[in-house]
TORKOL-4160 file (C-alpha; in steps of 0.2 Angstrom, whole numbers, padded with zeros to 4 digits, m for minus):
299
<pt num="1" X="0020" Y="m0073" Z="m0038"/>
<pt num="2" X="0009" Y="m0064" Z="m0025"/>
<pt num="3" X="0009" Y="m0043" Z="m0032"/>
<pt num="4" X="0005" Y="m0038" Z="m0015"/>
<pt num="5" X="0000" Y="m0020" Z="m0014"/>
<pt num="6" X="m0012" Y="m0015" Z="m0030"/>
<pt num="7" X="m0029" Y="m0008" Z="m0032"/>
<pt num="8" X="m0046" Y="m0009" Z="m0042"/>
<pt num="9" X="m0059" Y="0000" Z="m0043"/>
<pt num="10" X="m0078" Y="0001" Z="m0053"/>
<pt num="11" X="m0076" Y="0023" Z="m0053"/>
<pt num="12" X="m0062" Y="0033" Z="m0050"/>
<pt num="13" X="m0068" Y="0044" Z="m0036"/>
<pt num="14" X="m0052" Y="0050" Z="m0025"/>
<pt num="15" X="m0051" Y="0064" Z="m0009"/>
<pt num="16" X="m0035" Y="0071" Z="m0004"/>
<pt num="17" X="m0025" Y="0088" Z="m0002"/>
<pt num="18" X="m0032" Y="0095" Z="m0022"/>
<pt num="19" X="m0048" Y="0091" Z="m0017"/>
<pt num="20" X="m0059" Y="0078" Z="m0026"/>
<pt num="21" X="m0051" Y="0067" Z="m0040"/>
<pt num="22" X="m0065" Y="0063" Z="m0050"/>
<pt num="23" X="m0064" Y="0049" Z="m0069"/>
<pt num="24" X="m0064" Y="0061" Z="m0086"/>
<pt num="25" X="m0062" Y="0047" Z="m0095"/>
<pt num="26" X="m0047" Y="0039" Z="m0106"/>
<pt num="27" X="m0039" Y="0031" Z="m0089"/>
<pt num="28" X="m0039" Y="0051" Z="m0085"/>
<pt num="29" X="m0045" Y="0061" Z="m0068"/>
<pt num="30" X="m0044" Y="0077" Z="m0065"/>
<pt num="31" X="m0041" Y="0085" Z="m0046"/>
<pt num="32" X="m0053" Y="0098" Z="m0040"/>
<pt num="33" X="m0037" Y="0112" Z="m0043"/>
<pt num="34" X="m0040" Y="0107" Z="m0063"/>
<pt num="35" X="m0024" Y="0096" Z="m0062"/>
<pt num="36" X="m0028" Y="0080" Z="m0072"/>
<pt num="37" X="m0018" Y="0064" Z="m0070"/>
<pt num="38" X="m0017" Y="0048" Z="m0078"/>
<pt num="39" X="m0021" Y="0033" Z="m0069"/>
<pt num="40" X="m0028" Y="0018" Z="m0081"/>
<pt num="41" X="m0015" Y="0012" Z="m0092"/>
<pt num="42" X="m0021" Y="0011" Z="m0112"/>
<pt num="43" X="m0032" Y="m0003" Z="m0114"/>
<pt num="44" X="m0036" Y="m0006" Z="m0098"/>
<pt num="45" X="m0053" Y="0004" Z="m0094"/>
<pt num="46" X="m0059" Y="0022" Z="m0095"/>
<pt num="47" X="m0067" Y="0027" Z="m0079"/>
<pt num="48" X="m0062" Y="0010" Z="m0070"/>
<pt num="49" X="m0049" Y="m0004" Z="m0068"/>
<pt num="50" X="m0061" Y="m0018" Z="m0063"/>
<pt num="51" X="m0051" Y="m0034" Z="m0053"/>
<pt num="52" X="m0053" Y="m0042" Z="m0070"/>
<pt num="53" X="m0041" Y="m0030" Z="m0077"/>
<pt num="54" X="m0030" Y="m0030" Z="m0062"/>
<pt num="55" X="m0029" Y="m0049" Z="m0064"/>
<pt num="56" X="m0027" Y="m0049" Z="m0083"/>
<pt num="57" X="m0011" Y="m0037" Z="m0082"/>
<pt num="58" X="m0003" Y="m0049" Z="m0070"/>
<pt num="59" X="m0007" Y="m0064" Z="m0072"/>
<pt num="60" X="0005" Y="m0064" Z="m0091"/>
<pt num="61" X="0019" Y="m0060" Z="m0079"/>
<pt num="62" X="0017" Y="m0075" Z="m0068"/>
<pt num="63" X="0006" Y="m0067" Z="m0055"/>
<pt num="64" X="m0006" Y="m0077" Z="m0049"/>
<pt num="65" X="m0013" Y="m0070" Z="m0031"/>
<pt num="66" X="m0018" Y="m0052" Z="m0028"/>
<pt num="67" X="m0019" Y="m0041" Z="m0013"/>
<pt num="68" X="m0032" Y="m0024" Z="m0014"/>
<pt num="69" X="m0025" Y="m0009" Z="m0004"/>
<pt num="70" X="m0036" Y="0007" Z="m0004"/>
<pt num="71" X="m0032" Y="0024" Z="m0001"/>
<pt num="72" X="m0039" Y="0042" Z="m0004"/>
<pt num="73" X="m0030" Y="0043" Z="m0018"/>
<pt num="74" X="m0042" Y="0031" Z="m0029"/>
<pt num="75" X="m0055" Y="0033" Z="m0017"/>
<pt num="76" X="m0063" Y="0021" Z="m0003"/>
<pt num="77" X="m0072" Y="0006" Z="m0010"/>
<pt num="78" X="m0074" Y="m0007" Z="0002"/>
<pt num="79" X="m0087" Y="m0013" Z="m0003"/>
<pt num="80" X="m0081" Y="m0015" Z="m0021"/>
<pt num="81" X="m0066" Y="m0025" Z="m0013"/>
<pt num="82" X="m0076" Y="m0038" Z="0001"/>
<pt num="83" X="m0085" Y="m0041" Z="m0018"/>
<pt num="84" X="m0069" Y="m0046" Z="m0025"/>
<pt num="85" X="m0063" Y="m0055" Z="m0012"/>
<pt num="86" X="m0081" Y="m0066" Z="m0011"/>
<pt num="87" X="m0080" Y="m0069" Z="m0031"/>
<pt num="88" X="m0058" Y="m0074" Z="m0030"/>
<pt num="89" X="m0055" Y="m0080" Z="m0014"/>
<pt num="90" X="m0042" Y="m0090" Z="m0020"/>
<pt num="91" X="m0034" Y="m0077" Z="m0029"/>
<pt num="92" X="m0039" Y="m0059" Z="m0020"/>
<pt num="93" X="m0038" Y="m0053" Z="m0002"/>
<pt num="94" X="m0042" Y="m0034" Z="0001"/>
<pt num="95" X="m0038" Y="m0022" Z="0014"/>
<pt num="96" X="m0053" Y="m0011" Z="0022"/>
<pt num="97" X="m0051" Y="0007" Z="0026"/>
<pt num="98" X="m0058" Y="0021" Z="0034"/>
<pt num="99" X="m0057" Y="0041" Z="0041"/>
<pt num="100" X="m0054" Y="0038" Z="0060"/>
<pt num="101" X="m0060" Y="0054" Z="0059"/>
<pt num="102" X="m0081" Y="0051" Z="0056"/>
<pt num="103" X="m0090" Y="0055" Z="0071"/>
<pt num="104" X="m0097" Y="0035" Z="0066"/>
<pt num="105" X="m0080" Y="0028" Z="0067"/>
<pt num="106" X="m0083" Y="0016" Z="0077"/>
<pt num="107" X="m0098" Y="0011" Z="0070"/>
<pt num="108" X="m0090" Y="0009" Z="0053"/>
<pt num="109" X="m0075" Y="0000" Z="0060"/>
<pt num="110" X="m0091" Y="m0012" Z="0066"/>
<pt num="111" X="m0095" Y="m0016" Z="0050"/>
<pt num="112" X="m0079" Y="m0019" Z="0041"/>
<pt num="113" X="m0076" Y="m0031" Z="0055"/>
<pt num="114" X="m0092" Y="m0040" Z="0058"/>
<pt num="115" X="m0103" Y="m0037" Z="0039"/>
<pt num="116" X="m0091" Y="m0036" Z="0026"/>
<pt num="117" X="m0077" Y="m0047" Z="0036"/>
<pt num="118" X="m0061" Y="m0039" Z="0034"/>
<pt num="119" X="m0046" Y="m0043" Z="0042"/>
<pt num="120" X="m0033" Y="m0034" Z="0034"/>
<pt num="121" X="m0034" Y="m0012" Z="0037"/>
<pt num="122" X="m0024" Y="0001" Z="0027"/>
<pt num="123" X="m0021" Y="0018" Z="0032"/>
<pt num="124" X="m0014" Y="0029" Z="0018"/>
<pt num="125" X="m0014" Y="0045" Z="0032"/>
<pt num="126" X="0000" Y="0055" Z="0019"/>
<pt num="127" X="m0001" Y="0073" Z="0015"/>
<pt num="128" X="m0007" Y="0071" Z="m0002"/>
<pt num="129" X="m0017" Y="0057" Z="m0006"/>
<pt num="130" X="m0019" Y="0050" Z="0011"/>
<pt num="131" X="m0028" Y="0057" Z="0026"/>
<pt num="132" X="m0020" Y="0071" Z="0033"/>
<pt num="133" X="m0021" Y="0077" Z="0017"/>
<pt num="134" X="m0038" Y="0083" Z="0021"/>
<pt num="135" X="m0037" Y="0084" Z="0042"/>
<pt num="136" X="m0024" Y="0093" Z="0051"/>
<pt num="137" X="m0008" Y="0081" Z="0057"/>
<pt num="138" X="m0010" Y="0068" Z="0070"/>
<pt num="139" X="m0001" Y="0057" Z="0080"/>
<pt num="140" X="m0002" Y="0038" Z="0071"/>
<pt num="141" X="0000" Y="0033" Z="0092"/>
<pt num="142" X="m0014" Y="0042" Z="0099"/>
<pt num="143" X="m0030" Y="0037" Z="0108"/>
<pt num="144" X="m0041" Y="0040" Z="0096"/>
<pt num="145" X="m0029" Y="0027" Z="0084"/>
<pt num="146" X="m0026" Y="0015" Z="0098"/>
<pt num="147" X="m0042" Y="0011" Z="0101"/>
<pt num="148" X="m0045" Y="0008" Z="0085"/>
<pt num="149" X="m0030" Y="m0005" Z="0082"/>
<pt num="150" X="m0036" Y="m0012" Z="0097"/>
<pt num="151" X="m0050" Y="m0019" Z="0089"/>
<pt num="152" X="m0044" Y="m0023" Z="0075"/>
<pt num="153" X="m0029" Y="m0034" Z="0084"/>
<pt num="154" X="m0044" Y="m0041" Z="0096"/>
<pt num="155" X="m0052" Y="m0047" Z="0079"/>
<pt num="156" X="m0035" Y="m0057" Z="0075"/>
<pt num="157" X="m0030" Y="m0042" Z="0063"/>
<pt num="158" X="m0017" Y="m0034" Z="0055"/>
<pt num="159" X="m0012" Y="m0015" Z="0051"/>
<pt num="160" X="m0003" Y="m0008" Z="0031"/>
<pt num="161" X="0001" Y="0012" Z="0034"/>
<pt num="162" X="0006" Y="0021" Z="0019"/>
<pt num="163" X="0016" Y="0036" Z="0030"/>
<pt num="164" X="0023" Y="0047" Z="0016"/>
<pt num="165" X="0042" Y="0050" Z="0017"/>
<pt num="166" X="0051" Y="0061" Z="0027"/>
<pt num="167" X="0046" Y="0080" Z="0029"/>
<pt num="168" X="0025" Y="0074" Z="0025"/>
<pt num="169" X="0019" Y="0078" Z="0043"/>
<pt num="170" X="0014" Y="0057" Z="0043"/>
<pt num="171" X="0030" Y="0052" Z="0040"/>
<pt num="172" X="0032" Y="0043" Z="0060"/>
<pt num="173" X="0042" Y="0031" Z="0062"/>
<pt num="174" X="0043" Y="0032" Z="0079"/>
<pt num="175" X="0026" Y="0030" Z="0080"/>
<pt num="176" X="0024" Y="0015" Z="0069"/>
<pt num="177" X="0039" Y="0008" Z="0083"/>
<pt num="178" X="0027" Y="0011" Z="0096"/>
<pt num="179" X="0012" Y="0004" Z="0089"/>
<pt num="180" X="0022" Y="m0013" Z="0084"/>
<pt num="181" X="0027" Y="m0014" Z="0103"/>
<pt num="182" X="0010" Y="m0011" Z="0109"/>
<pt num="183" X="0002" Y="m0026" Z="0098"/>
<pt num="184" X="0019" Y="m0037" Z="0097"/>
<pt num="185" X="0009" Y="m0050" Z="0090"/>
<pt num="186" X="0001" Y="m0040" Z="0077"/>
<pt num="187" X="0007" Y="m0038" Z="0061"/>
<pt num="188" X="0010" Y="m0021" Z="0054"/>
<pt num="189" X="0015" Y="m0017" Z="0035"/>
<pt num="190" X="0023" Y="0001" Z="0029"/>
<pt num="191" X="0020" Y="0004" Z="0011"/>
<pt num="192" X="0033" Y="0010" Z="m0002"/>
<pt num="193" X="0047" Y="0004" Z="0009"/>
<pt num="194" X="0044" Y="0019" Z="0020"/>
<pt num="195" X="0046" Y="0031" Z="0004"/>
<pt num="196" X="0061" Y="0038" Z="0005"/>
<pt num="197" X="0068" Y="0049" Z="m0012"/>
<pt num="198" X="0084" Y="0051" Z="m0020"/>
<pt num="199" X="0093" Y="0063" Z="m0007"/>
<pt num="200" X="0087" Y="0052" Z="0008"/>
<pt num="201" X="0099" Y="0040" Z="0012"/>
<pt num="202" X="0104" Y="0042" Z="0029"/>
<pt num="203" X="0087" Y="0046" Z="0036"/>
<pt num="204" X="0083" Y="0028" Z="0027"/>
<pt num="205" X="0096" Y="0021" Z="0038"/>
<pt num="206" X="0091" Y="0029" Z="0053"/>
<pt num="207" X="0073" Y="0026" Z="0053"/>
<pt num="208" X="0076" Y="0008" Z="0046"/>
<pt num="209" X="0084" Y="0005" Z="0064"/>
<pt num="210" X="0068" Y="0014" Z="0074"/>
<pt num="211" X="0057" Y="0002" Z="0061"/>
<pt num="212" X="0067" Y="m0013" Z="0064"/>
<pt num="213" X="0054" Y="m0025" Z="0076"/>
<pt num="214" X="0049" Y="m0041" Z="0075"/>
<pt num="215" X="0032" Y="m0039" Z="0068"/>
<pt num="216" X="0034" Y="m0026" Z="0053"/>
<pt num="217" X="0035" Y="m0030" Z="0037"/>
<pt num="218" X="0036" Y="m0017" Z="0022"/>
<pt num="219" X="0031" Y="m0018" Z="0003"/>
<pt num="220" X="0041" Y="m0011" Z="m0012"/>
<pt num="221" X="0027" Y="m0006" Z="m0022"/>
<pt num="222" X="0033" Y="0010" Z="m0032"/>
<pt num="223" X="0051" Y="0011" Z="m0026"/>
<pt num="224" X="0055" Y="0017" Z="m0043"/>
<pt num="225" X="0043" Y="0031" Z="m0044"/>
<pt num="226" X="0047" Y="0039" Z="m0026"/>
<pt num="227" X="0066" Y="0042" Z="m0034"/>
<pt num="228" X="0063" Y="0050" Z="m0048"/>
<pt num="229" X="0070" Y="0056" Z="m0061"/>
<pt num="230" X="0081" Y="0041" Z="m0063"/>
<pt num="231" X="0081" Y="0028" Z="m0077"/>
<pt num="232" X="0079" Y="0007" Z="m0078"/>
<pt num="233" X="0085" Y="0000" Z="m0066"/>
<pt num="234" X="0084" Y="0015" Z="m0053"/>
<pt num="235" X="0099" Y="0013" Z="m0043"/>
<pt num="236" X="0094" Y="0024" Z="m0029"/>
<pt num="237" X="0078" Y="0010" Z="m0029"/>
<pt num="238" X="0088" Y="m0004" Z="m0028"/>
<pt num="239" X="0103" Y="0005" Z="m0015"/>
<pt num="240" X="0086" Y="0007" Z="m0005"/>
<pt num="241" X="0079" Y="m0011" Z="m0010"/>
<pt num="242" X="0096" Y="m0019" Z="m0004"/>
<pt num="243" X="0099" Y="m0010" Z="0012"/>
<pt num="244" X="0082" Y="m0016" Z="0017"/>
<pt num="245" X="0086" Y="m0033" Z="0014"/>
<pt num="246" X="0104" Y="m0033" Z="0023"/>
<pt num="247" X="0094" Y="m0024" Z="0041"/>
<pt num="248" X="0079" Y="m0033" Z="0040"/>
<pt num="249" X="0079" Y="m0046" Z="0030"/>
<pt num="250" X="0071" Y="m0051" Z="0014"/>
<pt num="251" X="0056" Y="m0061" Z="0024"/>
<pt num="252" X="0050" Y="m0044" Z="0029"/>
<pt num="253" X="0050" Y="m0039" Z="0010"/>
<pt num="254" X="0036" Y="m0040" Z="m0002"/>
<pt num="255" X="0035" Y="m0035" Z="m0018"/>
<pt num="256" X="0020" Y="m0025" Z="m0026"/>
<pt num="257" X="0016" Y="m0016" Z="m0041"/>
<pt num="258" X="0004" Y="0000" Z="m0035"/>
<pt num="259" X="m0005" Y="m0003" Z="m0049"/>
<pt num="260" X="m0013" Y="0003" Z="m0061"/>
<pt num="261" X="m0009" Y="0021" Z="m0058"/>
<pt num="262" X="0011" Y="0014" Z="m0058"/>
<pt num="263" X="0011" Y="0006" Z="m0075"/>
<pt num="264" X="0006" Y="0020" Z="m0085"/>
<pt num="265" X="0026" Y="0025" Z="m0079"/>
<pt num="266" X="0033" Y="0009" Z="m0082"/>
<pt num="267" X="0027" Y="m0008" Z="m0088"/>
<pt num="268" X="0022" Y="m0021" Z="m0075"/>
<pt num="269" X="0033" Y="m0034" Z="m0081"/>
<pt num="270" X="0049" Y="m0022" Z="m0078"/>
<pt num="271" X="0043" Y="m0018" Z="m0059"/>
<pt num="272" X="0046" Y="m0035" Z="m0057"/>
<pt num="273" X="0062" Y="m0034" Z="m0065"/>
<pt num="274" X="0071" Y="m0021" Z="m0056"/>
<pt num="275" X="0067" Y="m0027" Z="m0039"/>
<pt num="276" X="0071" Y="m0046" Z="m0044"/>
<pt num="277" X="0088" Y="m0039" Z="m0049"/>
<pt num="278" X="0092" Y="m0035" Z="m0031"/>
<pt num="279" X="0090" Y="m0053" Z="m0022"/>
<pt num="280" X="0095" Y="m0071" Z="m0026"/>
<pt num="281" X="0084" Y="m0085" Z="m0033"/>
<pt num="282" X="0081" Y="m0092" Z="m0015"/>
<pt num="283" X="0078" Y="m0072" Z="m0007"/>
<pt num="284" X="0064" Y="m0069" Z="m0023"/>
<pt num="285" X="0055" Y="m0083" Z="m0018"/>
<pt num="286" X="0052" Y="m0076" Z="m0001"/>
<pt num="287" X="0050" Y="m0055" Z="m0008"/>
<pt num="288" X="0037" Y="m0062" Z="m0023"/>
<pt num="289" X="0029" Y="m0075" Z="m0014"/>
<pt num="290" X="0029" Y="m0084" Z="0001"/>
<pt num="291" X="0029" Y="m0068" Z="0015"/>
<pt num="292" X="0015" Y="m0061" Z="0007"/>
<pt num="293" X="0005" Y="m0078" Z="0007"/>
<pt num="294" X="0008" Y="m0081" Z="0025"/>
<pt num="295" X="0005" Y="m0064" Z="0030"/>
<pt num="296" X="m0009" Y="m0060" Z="0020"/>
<pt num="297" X="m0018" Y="m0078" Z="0012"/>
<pt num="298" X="m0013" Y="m0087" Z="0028"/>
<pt num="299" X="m0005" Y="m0101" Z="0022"/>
């Protein structure tokens, strides 16, 4: 199986709407509001969830390939993640990230292209942990953005959005519609299914539609979480989970586990089970493994 949406990183060093999220140890941070979370599952590092811990969570589960997203919410590290990808390339590939909104933007984009290789890009722009967390709202179509994926789809690229669910001001489907018809040949990823809560259910079905192209694709990382509360096996996940499949189609499905911050919730072997529960032997194949290998391995 391919978990295709975790993370790893050597120091817990996050940025969004509470401020800085700095490591206090005991898999701990604490937000600069003096709200502490817990993010490292026991037994699994302090201040840091190396790829080697990462790896030795999943692989007992039958998980063999890894990809690395990034986000505010742990903190950049792209340089942390081109390491991984050098020392597992095999097993790890790793999506690059950055603030569109550096006055070097460009310059940084040069590098994650041309130095450190990256071909994969993530954009965790939510409210909270992602970037308009910290900057005012912005179109995910405007120039500024544009330009940006155009270079990235020049380079043979593809783009993962984490957008927030519906009432976060990054919450565009439309936008992500329009970005998907600019680069047809692109690929474009919306994380978390879109992240759509308990009470959601006809805004899932309408935007679904507006998301509906050719060229995106959506992990389930964390579906279980978004709904909360709700117990195993978390029918508002799975109604959500089996809606998706019947109006795309489970080869735009992925699975992923958002780890580690995700298993100190719920085990990583029950992830995998709740979401397995929805598709058939032959669908599983294609939602644990095979799109994510084409889409993000290449093969």
């Amino acid at each position: 199986m391919i978990d295709a949406h975790a993370h790893a990183f050597e120091l817990l060093s996050g940025f969004g709407s509470e401020g800085e999220f700095r490591a206090i140890g005991n898999g701990e941070g604490v937000w600069a509001t003096g709200r502490k979370q817990k993010v490292i599952p026991n037994g699994h590092g302090d201040t840091s969830f190396t790829v080697e811990e990462l790896l030795r969570l999943a692989e007992p589960c039958g998980v063999k390939k890894v990809v690395l997203m990034q986000g505010g919410f742990l903190g950049f590290a792209n340089e942390y993640v081109a390491s991984c990808m050098r020392r597992y390339p095999e097993q790890i590939r790793g999506a690059g990230t950055f603030d569109p909104f550096c006055r070097q933007s460009r310059d940084i984009l040069t590098y994650l292209l041309e130095g450190l290789k990256f071909r994969i890009f993530k954009f965790e722009v939510s409210s909270g942990c992602g970037i308009m967390g910290s900057h005012q709202d912005f179109p995910l179509d405007s120039k500024m953005m544009m330009e940006h994926y155009e270079r990235i789809a020049g380079a043979k690229g593809m783009l993962v959005f984490d957008i927030g669910g519906p009432g976060d001001g990054a919450h565009q489907p439309e936008a992500i519609g329009n970005i998907a018809s600019a680069f047809p040949a692109m690929p474009i990823v919306v994380c978390h299914l879109g992240s759509y809560k308990r009470d959601q259910r006809s805004c899932f079905d309408e935007e679904m539609h507006i998301m509906k192209r050719e060229n995106i694709f959506f992990d389930l990382a964390a579906l279980f979480w978004k709904v909360r509360p709700e117990e195993f096996p978390y029918p508002t996940a799975q109604y959500y989970i089996k809606e998706a499949r019947r109006m795309v189609g489970p080869e735009r499905l992925m699975w992923g586990s958002d780890a580690p911050s995700t298993v100190c919730k719920l085990s990583y072997d029950k992830q995998i089970e709740y979401v397995a529960q929805c598709f058939s032997s032959t669908e599983q194949e294609l939602v644990f493994y095979r799109t994510a290998d084409e889409l993000y391995f290449g093969s």
